[in-house]
N, CA, C and O atoms as a printed pandas DataFrame, in Angstrom:
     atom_number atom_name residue_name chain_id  residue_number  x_coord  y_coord  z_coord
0              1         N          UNK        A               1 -178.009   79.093  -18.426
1              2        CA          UNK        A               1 -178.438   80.279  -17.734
2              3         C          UNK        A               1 -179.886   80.138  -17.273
3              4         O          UNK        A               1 -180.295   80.521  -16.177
4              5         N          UNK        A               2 -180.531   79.625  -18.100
5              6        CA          UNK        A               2 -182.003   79.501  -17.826
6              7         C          UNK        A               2 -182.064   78.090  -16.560
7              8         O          UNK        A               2 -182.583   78.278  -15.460
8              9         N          UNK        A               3 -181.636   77.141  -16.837
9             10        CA          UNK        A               3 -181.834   76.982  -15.587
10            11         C          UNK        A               3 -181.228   76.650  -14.313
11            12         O          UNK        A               3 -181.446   75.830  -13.421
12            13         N          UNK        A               4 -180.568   77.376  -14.492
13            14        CA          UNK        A               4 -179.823   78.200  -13.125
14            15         C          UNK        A               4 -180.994   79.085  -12.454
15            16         O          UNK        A               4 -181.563   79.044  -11.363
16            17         N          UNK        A               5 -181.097   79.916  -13.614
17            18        CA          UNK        A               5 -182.332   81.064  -12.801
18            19         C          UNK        A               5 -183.114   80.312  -12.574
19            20         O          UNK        A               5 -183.135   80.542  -11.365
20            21         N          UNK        A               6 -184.150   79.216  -12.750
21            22        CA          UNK        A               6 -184.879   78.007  -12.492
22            23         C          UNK        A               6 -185.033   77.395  -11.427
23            24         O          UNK        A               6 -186.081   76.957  -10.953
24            25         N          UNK        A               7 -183.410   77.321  -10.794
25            26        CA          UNK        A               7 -183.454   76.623   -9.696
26            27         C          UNK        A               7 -183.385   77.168   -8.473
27            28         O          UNK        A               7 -183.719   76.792   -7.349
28            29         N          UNK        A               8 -182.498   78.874   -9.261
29            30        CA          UNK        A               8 -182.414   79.506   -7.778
30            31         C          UNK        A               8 -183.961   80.037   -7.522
31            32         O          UNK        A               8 -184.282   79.870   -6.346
32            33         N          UNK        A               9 -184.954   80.610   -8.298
33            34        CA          UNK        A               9 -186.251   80.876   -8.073
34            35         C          UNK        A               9 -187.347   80.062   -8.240
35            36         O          UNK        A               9 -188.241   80.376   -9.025
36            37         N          UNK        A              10 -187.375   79.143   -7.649
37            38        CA          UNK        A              10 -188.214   77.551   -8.092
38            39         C          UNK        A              10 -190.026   78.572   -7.391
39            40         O          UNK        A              10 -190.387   79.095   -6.337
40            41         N          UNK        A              11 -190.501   78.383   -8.508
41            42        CA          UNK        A              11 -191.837   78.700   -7.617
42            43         C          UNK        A              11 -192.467   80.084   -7.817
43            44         O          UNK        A              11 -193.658   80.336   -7.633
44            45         N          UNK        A              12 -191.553   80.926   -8.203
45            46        CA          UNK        A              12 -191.437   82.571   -8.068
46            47         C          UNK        A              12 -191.857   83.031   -8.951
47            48         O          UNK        A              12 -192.240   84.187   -8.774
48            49         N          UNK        A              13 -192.018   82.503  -10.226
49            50        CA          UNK        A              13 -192.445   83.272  -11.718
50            51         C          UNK        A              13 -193.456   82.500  -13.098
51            52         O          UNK        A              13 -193.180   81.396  -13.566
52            53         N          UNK        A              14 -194.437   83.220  -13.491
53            54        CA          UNK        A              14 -194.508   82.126  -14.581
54            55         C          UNK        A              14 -193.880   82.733  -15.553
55            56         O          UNK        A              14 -193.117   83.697  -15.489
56            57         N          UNK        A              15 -194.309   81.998  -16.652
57            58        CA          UNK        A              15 -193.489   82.040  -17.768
58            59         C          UNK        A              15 -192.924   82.944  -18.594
59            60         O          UNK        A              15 -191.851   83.069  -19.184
60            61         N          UNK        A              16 -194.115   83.651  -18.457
61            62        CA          UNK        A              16 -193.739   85.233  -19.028
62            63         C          UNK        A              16 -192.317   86.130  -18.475
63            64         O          UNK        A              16 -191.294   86.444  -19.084
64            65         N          UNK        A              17 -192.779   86.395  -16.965
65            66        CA          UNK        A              17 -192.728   87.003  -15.984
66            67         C          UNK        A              17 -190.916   86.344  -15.910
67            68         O          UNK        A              17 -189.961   87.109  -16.051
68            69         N          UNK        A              18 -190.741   84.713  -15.650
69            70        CA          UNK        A              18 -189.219   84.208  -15.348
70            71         C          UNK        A              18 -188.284   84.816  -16.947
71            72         O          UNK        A              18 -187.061   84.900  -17.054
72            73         N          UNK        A              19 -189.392   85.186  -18.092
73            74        CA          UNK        A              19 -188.420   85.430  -19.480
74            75         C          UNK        A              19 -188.117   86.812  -19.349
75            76         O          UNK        A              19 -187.256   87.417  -19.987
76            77         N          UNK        A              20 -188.986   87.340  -18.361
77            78        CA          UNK        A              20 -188.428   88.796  -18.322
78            79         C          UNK        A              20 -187.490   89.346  -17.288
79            80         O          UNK        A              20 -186.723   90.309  -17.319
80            81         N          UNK        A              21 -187.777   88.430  -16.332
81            82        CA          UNK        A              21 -186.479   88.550  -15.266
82            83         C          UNK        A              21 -185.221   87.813  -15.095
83            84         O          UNK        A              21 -184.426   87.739  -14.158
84            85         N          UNK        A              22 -185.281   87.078  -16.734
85            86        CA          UNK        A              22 -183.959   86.460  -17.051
86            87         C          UNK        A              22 -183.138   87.713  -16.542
87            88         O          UNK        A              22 -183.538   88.860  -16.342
88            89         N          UNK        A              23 -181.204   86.877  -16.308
89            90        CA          UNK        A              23 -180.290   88.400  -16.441
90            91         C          UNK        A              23 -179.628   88.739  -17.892
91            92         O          UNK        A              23 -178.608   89.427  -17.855
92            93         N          UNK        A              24 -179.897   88.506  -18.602
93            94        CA          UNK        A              24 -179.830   88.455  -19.885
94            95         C          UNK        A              24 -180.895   88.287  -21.029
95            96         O          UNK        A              24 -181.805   87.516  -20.724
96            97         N          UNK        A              25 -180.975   88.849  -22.293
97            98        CA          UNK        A              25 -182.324   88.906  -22.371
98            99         C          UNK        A              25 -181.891   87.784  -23.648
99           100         O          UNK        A              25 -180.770   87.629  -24.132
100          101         N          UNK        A              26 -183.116   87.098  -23.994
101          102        CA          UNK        A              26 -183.181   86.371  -25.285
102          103         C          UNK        A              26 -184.704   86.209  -25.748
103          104         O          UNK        A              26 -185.763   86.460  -25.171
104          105         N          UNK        A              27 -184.390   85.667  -27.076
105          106        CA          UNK        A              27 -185.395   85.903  -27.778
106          107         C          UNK        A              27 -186.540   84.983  -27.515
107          108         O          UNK        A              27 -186.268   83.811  -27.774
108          109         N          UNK        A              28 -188.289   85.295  -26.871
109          110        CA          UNK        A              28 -188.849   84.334  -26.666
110          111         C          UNK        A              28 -189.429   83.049  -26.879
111          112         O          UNK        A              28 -189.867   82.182  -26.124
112          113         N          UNK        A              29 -189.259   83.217  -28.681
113          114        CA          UNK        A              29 -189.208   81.753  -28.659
114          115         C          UNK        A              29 -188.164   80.745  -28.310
115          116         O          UNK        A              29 -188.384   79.593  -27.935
116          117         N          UNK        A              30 -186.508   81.557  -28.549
117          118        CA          UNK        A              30 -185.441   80.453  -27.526
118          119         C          UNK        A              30 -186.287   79.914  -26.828
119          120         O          UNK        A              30 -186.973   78.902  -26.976
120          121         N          UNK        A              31 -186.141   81.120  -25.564
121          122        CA          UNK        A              31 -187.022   80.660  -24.268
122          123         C          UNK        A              31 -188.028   79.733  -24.617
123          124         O          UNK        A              31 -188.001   78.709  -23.934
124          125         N          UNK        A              32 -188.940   79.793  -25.511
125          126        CA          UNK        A              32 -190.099   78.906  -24.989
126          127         C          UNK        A              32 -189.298   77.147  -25.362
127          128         O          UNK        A              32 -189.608   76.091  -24.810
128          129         N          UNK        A              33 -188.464   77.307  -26.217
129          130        CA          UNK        A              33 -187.923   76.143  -26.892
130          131         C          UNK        A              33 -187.013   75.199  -25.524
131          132         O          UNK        A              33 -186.974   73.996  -25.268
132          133         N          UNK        A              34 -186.413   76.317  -24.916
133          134        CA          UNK        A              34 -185.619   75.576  -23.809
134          135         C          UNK        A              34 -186.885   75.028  -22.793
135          136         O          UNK        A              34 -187.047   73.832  -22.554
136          137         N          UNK        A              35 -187.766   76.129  -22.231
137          138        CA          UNK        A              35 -189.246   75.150  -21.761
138          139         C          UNK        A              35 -189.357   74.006  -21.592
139          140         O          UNK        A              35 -189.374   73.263  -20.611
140          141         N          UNK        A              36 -189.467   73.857  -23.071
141          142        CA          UNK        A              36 -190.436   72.945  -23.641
142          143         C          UNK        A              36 -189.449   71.578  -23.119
143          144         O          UNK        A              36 -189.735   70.598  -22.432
144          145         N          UNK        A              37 -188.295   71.968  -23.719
145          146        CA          UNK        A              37 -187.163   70.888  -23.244
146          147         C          UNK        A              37 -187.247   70.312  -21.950
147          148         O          UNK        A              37 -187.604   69.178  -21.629
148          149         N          UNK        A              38 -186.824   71.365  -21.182
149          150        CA          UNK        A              38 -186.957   71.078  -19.581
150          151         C          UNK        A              38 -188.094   70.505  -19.005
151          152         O          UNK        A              38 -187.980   69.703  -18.078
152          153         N          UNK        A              39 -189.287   70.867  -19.502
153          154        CA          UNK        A              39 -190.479   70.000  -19.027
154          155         C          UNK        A              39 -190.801   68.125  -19.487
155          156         O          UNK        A              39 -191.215   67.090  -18.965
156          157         N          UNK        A              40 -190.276   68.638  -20.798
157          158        CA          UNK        A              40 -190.473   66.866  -21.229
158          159         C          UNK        A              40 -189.494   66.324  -20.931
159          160         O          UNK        A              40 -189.638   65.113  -21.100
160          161         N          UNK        A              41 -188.022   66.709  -20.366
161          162        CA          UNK        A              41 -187.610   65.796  -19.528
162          163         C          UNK        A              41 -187.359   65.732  -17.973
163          164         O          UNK        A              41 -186.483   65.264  -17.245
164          165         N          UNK        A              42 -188.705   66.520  -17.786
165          166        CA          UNK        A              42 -188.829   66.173  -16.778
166          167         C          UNK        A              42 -187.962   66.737  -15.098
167          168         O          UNK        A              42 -187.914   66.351  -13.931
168          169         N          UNK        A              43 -187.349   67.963  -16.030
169          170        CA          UNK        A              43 -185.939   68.513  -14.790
170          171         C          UNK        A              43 -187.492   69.924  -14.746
171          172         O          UNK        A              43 -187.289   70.108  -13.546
172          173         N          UNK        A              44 -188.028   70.364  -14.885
173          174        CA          UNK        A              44 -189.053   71.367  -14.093
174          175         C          UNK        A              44 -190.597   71.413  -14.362
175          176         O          UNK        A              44 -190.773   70.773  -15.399
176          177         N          UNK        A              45 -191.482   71.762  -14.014
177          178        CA          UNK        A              45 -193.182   71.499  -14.000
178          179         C          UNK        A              45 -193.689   72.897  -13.714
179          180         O          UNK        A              45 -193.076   73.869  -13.271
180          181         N          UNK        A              46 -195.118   72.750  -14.120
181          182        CA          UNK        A              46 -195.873   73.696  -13.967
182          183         C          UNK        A              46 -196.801   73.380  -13.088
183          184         O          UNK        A              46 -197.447   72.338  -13.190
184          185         N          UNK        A              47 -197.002   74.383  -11.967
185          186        CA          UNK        A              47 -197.990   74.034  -11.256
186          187         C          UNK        A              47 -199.442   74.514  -11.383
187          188         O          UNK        A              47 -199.607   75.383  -12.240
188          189         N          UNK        A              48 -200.668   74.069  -10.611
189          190        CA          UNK        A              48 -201.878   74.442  -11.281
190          191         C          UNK        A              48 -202.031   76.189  -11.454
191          192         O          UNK        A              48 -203.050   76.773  -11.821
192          193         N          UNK        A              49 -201.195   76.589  -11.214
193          194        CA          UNK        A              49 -201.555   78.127  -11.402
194          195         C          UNK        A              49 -200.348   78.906  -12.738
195          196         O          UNK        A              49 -199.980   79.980  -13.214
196          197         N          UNK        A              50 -200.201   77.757  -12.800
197          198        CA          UNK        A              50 -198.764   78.306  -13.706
198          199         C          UNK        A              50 -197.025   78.666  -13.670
199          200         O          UNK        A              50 -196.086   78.772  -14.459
200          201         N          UNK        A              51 -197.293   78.766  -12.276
201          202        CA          UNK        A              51 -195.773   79.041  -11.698
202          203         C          UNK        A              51 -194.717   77.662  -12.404
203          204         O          UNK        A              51 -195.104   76.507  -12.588
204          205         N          UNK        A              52 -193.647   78.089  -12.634
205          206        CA          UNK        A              52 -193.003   77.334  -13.394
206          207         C          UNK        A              52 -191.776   76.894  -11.651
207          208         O          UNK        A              52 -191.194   77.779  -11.024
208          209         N          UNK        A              53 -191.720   75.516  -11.322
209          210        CA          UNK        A              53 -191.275   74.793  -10.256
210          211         C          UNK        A              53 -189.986   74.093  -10.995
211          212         O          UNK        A              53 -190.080   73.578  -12.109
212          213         N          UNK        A              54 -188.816   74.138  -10.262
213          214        CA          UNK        A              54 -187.880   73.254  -10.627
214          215         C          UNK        A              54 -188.552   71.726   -9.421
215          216         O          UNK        A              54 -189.227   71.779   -8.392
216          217         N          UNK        A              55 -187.965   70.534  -10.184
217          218        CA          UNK        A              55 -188.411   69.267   -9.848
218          219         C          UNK        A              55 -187.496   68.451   -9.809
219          220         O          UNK        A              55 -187.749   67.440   -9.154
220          221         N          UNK        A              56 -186.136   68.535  -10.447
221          222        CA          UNK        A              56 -184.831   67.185  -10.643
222          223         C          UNK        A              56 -184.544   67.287   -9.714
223          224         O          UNK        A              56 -184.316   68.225   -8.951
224          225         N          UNK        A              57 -184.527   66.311   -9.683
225          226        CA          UNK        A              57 -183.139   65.776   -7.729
226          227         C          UNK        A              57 -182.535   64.967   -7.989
227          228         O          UNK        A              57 -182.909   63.867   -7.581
228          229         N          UNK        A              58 -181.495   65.029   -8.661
229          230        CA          UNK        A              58 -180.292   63.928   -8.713
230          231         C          UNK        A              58 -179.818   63.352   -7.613
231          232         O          UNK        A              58 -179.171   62.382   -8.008
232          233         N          UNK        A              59 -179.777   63.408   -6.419
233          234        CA          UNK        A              59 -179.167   63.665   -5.310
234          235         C          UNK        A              59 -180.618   61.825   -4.800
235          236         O          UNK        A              59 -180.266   60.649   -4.712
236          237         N          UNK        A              60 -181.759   62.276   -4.647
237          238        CA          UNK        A              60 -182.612   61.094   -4.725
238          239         C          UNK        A              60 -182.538   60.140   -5.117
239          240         O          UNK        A              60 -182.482   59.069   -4.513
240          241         N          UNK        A              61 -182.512   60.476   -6.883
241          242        CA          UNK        A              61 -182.460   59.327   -7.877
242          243         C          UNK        A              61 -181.468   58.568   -7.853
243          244         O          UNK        A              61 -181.400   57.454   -8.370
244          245         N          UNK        A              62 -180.592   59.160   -7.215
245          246        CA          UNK        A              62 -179.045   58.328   -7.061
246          247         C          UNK        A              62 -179.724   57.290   -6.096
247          248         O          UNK        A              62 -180.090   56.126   -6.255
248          249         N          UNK        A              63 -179.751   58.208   -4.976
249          250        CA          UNK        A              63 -180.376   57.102   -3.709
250          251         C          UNK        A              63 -181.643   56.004   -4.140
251          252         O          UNK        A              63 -181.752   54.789   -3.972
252          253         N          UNK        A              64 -182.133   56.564   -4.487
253          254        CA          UNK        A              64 -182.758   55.485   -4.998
254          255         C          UNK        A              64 -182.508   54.496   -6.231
255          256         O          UNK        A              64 -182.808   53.306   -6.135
256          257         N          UNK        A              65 -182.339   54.657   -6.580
257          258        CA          UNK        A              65 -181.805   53.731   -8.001
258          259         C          UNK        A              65 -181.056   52.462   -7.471
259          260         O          UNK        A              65 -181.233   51.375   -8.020
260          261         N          UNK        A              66 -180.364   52.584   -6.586
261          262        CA          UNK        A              66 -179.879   51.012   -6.395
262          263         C          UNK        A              66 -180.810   50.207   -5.830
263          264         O          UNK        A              66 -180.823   48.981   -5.948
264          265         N          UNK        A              67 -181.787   51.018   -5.068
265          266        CA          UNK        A              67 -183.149   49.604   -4.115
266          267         C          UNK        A              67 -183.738   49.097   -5.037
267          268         O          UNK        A              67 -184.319   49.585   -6.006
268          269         N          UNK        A              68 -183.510   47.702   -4.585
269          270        CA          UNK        A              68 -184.154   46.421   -5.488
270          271         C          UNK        A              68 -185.410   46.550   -5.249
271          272         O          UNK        A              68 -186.219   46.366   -6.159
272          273         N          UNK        A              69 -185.784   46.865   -4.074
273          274        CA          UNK        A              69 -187.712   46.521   -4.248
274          275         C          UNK        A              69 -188.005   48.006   -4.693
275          276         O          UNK        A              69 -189.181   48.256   -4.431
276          277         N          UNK        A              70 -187.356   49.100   -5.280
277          278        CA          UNK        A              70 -188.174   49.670   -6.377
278          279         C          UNK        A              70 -187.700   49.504   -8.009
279          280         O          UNK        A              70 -187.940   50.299   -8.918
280          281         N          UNK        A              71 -186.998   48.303   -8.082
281          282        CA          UNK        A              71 -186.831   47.692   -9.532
282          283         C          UNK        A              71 -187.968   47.015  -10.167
283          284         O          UNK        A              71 -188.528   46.067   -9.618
284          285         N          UNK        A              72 -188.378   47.549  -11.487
285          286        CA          UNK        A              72 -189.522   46.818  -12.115
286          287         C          UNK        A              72 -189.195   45.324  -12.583
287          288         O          UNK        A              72 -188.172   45.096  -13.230
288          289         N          UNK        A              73 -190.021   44.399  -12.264
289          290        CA          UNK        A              73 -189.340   42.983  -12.607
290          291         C          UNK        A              73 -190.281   42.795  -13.911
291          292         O          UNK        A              73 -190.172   41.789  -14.611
């Protein structure tokens, strides 16, 4: 659920603000726990003001992943 709402509002809320306009409510440390998740791997970011940005693109990484000259030798 969380990031669904994530992706459809990429940009729109910080942190506080996206836990309160969840459509369902949960408890904030869940929330901060799923965060925390999503940032260290890397599927959403914070930008310098705080707004919480979705960032995964599977759709790229696919494309890219097979080019040899961006393989680490």
């Amino acid at each position: 659920m969380v990031e669904d709402f994530i992706h459809e509002h990429s940009g729109d809320y910080k942190r506080r603000a996206l836990w309160e306009a969840l459509p369902r409510r949960m408890m904030y440390r869940t929330f901060r726990q799923i965060i925390e998740h999503l940032l260290e791997s890397g599927t959403i970011a914070l930008d310098c003001t705080g707004y919480v940005v979705w960032i995964h693109n599977p759709e790229l990484f696919a494309q890219d992943h097979e080019r040899e000259d961006l393989r680490i030798r």
